[in-house]
mmCIF file of the N, C-alpha and C atoms, coordinates in Angstrom:
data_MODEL
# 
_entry.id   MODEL 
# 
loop_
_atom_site.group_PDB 
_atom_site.id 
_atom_site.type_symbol 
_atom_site.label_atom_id 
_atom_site.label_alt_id 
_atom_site.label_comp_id 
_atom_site.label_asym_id 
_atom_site.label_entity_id 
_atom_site.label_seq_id 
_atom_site.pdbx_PDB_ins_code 
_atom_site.Cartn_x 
_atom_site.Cartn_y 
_atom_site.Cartn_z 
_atom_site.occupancy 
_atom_site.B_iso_or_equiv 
_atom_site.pdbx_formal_charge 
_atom_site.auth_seq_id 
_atom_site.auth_comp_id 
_atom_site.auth_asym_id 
_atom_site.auth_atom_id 
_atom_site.pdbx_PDB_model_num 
ATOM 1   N N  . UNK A 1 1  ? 16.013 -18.390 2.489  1.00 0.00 ? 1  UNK A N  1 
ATOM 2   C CA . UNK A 1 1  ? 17.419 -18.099 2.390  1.00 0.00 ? 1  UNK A CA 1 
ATOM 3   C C  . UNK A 1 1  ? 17.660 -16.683 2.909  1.00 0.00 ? 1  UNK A C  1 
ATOM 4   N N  . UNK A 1 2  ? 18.934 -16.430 3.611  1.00 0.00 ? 2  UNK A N  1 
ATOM 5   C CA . UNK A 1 2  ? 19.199 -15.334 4.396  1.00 0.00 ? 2  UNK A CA 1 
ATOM 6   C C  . UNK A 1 2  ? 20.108 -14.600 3.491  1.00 0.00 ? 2  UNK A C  1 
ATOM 7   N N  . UNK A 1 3  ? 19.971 -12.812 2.998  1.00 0.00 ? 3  UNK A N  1 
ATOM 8   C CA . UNK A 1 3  ? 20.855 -12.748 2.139  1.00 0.00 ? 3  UNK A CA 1 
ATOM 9   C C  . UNK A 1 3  ? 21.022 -11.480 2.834  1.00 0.00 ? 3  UNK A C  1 
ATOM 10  N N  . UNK A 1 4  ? 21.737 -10.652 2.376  1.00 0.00 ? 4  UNK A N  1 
ATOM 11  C CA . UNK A 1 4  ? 22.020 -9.323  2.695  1.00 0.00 ? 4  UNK A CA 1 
ATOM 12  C C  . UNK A 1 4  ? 22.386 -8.227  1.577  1.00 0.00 ? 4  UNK A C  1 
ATOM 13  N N  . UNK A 1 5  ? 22.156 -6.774  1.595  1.00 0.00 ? 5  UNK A N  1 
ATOM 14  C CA . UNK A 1 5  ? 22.016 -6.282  0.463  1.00 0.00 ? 5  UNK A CA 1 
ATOM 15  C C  . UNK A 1 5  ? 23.204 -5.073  1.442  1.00 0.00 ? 5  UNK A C  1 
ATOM 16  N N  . UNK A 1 6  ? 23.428 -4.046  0.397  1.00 0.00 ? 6  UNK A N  1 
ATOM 17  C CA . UNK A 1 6  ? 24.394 -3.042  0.632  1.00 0.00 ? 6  UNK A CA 1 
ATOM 18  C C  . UNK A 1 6  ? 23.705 -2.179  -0.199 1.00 0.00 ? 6  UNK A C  1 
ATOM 19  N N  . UNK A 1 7  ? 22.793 -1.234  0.507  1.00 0.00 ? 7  UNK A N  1 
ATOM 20  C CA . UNK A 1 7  ? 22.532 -0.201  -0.626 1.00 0.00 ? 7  UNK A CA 1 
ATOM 21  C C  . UNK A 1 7  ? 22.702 1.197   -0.430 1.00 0.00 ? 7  UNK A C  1 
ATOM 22  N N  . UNK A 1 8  ? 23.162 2.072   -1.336 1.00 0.00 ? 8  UNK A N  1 
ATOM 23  C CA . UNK A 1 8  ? 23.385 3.370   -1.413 1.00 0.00 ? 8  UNK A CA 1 
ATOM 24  C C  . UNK A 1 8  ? 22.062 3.838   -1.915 1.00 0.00 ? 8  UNK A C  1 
ATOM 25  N N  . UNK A 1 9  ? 21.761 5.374   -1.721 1.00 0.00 ? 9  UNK A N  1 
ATOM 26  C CA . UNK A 1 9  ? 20.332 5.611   -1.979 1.00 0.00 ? 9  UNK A CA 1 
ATOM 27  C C  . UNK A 1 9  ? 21.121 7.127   -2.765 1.00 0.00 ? 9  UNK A C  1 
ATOM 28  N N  . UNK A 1 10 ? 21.199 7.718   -3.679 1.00 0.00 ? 10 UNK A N  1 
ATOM 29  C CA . UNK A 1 10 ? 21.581 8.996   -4.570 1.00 0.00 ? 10 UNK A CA 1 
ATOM 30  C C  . UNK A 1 10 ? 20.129 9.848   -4.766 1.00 0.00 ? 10 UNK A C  1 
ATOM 31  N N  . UNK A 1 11 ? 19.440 10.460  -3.783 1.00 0.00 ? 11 UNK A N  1 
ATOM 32  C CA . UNK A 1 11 ? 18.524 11.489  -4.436 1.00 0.00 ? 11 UNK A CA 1 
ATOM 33  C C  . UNK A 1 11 ? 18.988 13.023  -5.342 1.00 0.00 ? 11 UNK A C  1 
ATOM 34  N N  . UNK A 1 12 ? 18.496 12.802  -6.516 1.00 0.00 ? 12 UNK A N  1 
ATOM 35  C CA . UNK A 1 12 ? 19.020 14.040  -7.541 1.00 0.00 ? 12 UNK A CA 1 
ATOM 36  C C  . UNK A 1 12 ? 17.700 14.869  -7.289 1.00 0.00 ? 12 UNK A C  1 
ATOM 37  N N  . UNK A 1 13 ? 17.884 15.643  -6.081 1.00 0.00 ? 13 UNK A N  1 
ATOM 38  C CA . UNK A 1 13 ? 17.530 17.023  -5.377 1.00 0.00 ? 13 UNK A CA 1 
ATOM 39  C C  . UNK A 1 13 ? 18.001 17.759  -4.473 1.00 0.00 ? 13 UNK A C  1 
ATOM 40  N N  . UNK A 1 14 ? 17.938 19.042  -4.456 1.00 0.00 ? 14 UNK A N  1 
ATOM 41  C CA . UNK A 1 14 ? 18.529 19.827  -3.125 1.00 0.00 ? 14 UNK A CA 1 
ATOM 42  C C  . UNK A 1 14 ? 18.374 19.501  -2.160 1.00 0.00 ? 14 UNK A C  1 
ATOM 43  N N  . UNK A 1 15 ? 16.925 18.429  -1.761 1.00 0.00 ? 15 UNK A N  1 
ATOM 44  C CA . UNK A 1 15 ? 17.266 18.294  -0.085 1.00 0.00 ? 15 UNK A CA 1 
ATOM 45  C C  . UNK A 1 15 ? 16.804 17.059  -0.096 1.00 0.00 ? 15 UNK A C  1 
ATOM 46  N N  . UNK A 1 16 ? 18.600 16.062  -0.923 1.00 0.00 ? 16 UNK A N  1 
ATOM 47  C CA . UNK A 1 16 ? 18.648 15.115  -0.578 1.00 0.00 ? 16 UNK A CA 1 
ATOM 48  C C  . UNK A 1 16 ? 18.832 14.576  0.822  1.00 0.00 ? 16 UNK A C  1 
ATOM 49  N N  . UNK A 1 17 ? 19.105 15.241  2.386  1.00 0.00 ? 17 UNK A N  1 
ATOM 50  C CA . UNK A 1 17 ? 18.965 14.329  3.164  1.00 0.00 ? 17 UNK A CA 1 
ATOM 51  C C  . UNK A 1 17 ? 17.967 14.109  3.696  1.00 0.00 ? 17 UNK A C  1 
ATOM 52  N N  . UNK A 1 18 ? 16.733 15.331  3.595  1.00 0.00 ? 18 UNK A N  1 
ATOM 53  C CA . UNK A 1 18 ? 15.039 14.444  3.937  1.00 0.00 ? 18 UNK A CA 1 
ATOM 54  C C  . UNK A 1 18 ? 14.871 13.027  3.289  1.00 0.00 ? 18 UNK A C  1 
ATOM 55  N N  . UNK A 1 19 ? 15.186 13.124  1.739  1.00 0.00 ? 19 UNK A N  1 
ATOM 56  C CA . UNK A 1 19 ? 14.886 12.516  0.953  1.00 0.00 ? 19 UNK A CA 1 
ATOM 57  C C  . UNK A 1 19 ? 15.382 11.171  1.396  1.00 0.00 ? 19 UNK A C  1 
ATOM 58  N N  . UNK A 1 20 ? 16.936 11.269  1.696  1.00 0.00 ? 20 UNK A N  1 
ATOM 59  C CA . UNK A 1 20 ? 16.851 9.978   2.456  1.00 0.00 ? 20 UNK A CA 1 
ATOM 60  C C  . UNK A 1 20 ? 17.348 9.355   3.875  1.00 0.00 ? 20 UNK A C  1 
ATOM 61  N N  . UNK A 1 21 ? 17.062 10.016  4.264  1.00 0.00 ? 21 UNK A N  1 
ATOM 62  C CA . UNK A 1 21 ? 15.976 9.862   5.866  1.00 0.00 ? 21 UNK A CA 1 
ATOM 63  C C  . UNK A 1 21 ? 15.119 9.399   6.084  1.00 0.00 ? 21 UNK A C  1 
ATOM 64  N N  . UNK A 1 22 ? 13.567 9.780   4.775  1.00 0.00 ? 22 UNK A N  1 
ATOM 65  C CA . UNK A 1 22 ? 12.567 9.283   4.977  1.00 0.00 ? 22 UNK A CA 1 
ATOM 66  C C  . UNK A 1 22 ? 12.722 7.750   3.781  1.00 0.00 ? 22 UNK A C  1 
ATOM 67  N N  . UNK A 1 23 ? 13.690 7.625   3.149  1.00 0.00 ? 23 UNK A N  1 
ATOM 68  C CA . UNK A 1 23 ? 14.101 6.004   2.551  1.00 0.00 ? 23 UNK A CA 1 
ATOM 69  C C  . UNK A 1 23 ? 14.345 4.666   3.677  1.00 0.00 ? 23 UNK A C  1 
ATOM 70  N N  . UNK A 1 24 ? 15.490 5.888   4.389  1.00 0.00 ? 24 UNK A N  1 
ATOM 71  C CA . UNK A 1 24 ? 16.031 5.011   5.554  1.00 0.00 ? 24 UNK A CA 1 
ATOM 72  C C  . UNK A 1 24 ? 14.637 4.713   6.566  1.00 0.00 ? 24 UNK A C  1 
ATOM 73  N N  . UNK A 1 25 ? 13.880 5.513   6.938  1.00 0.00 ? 25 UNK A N  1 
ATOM 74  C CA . UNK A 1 25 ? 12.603 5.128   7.929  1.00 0.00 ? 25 UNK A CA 1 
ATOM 75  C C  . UNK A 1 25 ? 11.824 4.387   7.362  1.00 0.00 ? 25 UNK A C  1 
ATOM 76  N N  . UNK A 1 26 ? 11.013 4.522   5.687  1.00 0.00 ? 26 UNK A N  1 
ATOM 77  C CA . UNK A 1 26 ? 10.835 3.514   5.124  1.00 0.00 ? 26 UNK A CA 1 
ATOM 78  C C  . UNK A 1 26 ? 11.452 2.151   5.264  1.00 0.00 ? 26 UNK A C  1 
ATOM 79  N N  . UNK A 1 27 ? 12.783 1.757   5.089  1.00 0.00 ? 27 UNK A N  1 
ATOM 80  C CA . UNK A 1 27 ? 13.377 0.495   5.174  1.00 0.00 ? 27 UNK A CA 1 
ATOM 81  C C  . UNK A 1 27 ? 12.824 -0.171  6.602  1.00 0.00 ? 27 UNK A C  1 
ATOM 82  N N  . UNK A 1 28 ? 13.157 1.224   7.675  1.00 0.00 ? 28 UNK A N  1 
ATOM 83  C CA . UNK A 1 28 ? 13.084 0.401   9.202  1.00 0.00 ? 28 UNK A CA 1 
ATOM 84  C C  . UNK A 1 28 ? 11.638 0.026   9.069  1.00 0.00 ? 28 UNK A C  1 
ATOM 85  N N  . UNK A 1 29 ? 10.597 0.531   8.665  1.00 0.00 ? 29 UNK A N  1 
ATOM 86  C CA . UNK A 1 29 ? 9.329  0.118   8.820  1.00 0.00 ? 29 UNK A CA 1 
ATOM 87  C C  . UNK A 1 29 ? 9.162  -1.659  8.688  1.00 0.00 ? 29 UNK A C  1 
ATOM 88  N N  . UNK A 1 30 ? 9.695  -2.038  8.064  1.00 0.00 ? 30 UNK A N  1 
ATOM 89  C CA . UNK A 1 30 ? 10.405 -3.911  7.997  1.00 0.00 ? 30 UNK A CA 1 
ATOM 90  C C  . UNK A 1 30 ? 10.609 -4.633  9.164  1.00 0.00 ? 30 UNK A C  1 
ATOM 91  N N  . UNK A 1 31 ? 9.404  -5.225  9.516  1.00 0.00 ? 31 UNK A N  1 
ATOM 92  C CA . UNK A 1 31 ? 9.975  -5.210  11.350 1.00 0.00 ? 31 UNK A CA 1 
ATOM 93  C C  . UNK A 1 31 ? 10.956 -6.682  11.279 1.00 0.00 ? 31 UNK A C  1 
ATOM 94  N N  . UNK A 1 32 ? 10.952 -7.100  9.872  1.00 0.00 ? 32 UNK A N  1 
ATOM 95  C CA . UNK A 1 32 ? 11.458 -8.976  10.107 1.00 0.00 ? 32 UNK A CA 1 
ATOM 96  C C  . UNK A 1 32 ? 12.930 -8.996  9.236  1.00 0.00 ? 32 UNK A C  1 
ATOM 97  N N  . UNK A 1 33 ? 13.340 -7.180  8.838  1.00 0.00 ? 33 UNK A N  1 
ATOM 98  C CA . UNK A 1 33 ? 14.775 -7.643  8.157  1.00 0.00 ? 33 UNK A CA 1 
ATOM 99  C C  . UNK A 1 33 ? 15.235 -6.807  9.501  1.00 0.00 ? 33 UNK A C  1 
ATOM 100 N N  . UNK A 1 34 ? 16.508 -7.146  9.530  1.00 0.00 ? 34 UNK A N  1 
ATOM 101 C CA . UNK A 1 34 ? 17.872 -5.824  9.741  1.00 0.00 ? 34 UNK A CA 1 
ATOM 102 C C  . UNK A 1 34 ? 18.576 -4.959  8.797  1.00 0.00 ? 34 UNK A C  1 
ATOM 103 N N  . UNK A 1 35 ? 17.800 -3.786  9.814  1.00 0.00 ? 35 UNK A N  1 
ATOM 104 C CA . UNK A 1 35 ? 18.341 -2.595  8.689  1.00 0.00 ? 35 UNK A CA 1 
ATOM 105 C C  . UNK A 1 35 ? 19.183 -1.876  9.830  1.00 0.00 ? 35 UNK A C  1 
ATOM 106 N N  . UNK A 1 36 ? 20.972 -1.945  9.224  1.00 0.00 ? 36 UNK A N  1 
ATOM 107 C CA . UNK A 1 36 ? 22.049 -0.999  9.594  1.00 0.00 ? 36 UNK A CA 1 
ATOM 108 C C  . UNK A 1 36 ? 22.653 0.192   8.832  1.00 0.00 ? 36 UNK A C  1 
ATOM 109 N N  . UNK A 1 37 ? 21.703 1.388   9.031  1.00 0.00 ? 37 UNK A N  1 
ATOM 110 C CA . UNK A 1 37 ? 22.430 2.173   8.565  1.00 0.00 ? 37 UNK A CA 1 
ATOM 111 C C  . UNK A 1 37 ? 23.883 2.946   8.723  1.00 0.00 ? 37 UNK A C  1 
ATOM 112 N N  . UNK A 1 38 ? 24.234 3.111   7.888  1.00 0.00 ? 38 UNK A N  1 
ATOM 113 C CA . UNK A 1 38 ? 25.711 3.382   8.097  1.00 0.00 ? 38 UNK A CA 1 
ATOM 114 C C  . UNK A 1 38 ? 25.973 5.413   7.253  1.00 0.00 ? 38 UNK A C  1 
ATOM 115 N N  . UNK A 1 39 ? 27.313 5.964   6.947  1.00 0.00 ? 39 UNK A N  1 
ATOM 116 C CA . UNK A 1 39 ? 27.513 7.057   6.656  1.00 0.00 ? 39 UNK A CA 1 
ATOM 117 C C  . UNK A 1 39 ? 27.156 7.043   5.303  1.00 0.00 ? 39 UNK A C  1 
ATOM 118 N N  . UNK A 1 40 ? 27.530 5.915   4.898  1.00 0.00 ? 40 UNK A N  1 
ATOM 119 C CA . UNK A 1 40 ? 27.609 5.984   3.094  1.00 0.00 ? 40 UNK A CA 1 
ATOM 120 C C  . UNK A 1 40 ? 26.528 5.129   2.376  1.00 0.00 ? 40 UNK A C  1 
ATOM 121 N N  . UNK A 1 41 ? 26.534 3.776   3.394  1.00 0.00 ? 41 UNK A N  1 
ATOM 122 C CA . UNK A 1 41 ? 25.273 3.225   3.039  1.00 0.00 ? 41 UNK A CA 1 
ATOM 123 C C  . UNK A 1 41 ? 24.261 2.805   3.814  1.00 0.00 ? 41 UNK A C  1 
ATOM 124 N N  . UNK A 1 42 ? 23.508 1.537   3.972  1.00 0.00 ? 42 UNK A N  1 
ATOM 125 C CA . UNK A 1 42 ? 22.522 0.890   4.528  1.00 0.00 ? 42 UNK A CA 1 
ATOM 126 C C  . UNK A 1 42 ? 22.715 -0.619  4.227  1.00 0.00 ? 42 UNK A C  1 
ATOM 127 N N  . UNK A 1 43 ? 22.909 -1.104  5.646  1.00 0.00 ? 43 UNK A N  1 
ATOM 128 C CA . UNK A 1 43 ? 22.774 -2.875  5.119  1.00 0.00 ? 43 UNK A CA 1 
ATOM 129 C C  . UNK A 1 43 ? 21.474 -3.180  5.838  1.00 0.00 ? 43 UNK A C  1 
ATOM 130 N N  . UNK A 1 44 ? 21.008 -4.146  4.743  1.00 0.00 ? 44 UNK A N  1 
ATOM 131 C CA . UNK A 1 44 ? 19.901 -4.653  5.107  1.00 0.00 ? 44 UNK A CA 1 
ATOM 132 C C  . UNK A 1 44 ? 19.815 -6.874  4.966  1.00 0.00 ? 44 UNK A C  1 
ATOM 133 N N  . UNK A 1 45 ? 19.831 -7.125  6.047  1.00 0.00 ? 45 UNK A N  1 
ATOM 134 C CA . UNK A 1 45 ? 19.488 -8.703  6.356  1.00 0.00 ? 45 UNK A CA 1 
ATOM 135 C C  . UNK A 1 45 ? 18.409 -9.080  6.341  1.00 0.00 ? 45 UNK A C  1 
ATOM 136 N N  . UNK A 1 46 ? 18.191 -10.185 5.786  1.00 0.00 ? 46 UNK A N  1 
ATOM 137 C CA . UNK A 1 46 ? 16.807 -10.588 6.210  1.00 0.00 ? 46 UNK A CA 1 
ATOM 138 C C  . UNK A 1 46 ? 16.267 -12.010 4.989  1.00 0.00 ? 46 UNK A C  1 
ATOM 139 N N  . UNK A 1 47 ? 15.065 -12.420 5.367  1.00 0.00 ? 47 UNK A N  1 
ATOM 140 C CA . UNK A 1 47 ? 14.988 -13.545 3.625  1.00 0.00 ? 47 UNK A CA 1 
ATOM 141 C C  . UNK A 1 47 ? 14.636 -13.065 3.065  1.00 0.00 ? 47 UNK A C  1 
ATOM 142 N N  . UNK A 1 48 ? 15.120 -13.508 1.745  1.00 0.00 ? 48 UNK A N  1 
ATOM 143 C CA . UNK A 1 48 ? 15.653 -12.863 0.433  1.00 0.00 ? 48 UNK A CA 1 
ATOM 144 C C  . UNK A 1 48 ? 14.002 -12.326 -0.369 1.00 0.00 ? 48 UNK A C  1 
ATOM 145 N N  . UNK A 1 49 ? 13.577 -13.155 -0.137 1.00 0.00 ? 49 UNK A N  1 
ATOM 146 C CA . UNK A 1 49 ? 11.713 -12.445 -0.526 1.00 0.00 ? 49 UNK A CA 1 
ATOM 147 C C  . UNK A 1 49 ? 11.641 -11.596 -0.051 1.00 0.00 ? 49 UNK A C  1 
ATOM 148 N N  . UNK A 1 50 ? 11.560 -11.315 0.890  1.00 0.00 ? 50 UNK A N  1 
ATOM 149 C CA . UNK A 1 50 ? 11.360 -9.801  1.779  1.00 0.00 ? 50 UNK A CA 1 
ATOM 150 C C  . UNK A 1 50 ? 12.003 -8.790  1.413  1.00 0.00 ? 50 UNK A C  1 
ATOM 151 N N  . UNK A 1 51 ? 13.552 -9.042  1.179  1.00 0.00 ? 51 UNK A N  1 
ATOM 152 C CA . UNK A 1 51 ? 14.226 -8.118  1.121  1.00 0.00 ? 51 UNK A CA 1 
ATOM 153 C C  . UNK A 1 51 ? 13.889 -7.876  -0.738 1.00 0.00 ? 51 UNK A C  1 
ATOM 154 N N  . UNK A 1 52 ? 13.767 -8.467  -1.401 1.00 0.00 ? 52 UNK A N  1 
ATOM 155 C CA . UNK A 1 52 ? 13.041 -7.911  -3.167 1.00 0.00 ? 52 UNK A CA 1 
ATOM 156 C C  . UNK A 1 52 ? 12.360 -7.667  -3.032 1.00 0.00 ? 52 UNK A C  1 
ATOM 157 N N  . UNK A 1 53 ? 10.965 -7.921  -1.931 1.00 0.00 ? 53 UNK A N  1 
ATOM 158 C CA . UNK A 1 53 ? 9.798  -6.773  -2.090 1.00 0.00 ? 53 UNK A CA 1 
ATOM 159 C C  . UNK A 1 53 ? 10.074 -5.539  -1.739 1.00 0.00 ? 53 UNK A C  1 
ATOM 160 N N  . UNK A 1 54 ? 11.070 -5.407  -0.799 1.00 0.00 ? 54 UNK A N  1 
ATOM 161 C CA . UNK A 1 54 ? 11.060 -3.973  -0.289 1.00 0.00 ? 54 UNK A CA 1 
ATOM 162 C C  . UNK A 1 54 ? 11.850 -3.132  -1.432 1.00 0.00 ? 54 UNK A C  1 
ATOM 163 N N  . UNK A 1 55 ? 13.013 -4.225  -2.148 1.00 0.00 ? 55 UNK A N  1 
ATOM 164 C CA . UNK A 1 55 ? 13.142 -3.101  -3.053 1.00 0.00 ? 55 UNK A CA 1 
ATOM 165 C C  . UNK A 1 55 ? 12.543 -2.999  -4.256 1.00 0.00 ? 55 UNK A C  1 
ATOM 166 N N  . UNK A 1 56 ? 12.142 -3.826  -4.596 1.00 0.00 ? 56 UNK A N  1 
ATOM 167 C CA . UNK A 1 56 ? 10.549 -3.280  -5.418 1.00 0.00 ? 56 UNK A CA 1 
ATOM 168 C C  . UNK A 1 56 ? 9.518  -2.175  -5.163 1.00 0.00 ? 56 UNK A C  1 
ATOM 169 N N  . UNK A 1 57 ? 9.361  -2.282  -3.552 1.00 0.00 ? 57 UNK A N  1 
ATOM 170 C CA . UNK A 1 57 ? 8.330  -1.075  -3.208 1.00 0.00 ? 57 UNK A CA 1 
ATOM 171 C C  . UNK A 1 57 ? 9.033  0.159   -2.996 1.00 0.00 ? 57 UNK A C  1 
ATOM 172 N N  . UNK A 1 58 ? 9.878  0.116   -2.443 1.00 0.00 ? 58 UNK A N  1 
ATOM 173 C CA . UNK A 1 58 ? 10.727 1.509   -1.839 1.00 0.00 ? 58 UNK A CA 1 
ATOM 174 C C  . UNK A 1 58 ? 11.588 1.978   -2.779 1.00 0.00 ? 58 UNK A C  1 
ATOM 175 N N  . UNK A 1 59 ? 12.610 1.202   -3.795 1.00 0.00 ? 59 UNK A N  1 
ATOM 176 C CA . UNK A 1 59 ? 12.959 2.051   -4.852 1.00 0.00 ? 59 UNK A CA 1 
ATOM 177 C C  . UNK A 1 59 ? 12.246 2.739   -5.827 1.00 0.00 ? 59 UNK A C  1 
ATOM 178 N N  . UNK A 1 60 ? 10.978 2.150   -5.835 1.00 0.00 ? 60 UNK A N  1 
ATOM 179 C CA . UNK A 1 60 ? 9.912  2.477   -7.337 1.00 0.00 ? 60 UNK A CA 1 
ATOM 180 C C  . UNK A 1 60 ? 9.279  4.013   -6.389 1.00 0.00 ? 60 UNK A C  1 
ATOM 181 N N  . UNK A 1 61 ? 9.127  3.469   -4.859 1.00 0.00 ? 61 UNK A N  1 
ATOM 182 C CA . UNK A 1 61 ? 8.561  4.679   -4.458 1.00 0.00 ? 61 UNK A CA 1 
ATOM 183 C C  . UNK A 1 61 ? 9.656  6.253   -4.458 1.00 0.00 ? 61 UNK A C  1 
ATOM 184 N N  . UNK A 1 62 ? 10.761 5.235   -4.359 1.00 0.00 ? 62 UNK A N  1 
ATOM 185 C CA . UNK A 1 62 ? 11.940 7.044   -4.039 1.00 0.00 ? 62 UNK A CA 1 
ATOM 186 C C  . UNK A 1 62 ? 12.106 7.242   -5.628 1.00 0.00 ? 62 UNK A C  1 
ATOM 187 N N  . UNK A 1 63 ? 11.921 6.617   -6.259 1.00 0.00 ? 63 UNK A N  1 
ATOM 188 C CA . UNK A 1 63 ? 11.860 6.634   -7.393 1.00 0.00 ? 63 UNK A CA 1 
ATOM 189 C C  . UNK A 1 63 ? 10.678 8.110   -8.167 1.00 0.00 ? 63 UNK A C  1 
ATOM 190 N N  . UNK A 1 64 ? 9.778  7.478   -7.736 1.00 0.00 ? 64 UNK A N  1 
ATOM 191 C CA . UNK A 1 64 ? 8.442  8.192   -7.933 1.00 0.00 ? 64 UNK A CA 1 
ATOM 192 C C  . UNK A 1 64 ? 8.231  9.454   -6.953 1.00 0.00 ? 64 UNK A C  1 
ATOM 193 N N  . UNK A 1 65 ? 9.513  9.915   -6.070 1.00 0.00 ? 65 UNK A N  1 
ATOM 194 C CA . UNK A 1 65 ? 9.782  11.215  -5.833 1.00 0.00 ? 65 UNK A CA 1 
ATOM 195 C C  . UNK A 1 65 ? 10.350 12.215  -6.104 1.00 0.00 ? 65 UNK A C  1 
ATOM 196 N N  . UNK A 1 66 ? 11.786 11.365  -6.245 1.00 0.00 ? 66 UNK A N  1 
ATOM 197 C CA . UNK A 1 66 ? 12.907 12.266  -7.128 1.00 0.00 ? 66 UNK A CA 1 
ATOM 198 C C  . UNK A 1 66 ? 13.295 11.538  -8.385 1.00 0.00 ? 66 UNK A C  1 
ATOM 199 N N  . UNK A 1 67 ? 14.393 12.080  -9.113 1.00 0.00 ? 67 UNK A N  1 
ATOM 200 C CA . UNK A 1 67 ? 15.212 11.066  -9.591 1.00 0.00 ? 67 UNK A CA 1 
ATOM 201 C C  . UNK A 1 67 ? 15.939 10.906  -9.250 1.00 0.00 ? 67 UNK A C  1 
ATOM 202 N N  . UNK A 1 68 ? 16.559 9.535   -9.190 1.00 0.00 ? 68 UNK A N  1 
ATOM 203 C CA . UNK A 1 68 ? 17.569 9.105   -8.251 1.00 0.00 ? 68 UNK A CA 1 
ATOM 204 C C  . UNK A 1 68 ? 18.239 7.922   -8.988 1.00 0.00 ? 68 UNK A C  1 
ATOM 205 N N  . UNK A 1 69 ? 19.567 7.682   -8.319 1.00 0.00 ? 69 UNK A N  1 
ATOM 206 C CA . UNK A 1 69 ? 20.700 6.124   -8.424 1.00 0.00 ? 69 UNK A CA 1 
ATOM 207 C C  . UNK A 1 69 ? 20.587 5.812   -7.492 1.00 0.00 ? 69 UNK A C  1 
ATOM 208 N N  . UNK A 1 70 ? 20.720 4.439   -7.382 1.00 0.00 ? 70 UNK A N  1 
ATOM 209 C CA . UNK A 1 70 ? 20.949 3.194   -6.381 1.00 0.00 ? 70 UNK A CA 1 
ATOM 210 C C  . UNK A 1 70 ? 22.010 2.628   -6.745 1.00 0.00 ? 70 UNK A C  1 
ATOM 211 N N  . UNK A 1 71 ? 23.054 2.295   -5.663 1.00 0.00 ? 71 UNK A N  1 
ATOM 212 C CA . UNK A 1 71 ? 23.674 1.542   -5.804 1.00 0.00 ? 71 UNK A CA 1 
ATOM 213 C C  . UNK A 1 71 ? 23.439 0.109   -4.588 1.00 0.00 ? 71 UNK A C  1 
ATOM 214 N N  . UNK A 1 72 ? 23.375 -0.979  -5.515 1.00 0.00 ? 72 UNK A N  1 
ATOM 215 C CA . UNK A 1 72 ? 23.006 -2.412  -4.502 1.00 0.00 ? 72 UNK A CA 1 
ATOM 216 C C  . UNK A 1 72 ? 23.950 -3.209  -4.458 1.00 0.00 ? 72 UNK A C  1 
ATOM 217 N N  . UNK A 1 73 ? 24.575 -3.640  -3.758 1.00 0.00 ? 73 UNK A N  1 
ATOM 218 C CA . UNK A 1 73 ? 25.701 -5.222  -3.525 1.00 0.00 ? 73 UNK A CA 1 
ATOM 219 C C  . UNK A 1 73 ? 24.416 -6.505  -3.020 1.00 0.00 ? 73 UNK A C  1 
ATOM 220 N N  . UNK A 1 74 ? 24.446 -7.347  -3.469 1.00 0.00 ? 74 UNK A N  1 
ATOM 221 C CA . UNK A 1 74 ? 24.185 -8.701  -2.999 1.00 0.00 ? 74 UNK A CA 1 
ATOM 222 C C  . UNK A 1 74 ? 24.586 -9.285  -2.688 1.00 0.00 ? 74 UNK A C  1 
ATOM 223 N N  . UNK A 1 75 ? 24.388 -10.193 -1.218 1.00 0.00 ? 75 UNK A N  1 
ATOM 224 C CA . UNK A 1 75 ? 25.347 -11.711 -1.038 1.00 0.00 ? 75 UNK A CA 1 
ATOM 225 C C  . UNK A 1 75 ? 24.598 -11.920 -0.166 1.00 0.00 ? 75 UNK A C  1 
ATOM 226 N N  . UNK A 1 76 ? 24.627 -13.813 -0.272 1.00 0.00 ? 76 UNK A N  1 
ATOM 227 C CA . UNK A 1 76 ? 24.011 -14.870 0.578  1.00 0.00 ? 76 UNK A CA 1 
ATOM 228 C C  . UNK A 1 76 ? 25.704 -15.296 0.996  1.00 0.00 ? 76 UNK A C  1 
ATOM 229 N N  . UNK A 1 77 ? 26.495 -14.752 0.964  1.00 0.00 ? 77 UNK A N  1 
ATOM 230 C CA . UNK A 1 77 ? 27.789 -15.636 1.780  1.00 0.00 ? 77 UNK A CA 1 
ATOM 231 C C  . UNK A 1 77 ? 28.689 -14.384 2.773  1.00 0.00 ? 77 UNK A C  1 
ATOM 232 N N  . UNK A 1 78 ? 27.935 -13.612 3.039  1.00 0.00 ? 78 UNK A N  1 
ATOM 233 C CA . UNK A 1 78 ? 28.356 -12.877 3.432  1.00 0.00 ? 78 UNK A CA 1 
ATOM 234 C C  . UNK A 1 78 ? 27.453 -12.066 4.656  1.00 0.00 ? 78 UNK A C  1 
ATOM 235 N N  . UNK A 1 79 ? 27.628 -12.911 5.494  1.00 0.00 ? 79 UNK A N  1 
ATOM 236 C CA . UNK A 1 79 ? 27.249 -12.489 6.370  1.00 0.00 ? 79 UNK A CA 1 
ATOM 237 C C  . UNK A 1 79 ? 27.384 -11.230 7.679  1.00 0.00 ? 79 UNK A C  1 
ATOM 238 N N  . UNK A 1 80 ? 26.151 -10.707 8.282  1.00 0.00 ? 80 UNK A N  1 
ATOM 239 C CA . UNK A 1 80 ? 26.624 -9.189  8.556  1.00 0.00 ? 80 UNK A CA 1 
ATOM 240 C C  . UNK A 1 80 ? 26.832 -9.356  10.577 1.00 0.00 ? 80 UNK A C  1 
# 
């Protein structure tokens, strides 16, 4: 199943835009979703397994740098 996510990435540090820069290059490393980054957020396409591992791996990892919020939208009917 093809779903798509909307995520905001909030690093709580002074130099939140390394911080996510290197989120956003993380994501692209995904060679089988689409990742569109945008000003405010990041959409990411792709099947829906794929796209929960990555945020399993990559939030726990930005996680395990700073502290941080995520904000995520989900939809399988909404196509990008």
């Amino acid at each position: 199943m093809t779903i798509s996510i909307e995520i905001s990435y909030y690093p709580l540090t002074s130099d939140y835009s390394t911080a996510v820069t290197a989120f956003i290059d993380a994501l692209a490393a995904y060679p089988d979703l689409d990742i569109s980054p945008g000003p405010m957020s990041t959409i990411v396409t792709g099947d829906a397994r794929a796209i929960f591992g990555l945020l399993e791996t990559e939030v726990v990892r930005a996680f395990d740098a700073h502290p941080a919020v995520f904000t995520v939208k989900i939809a399988n009917a909404c196509p990008v």
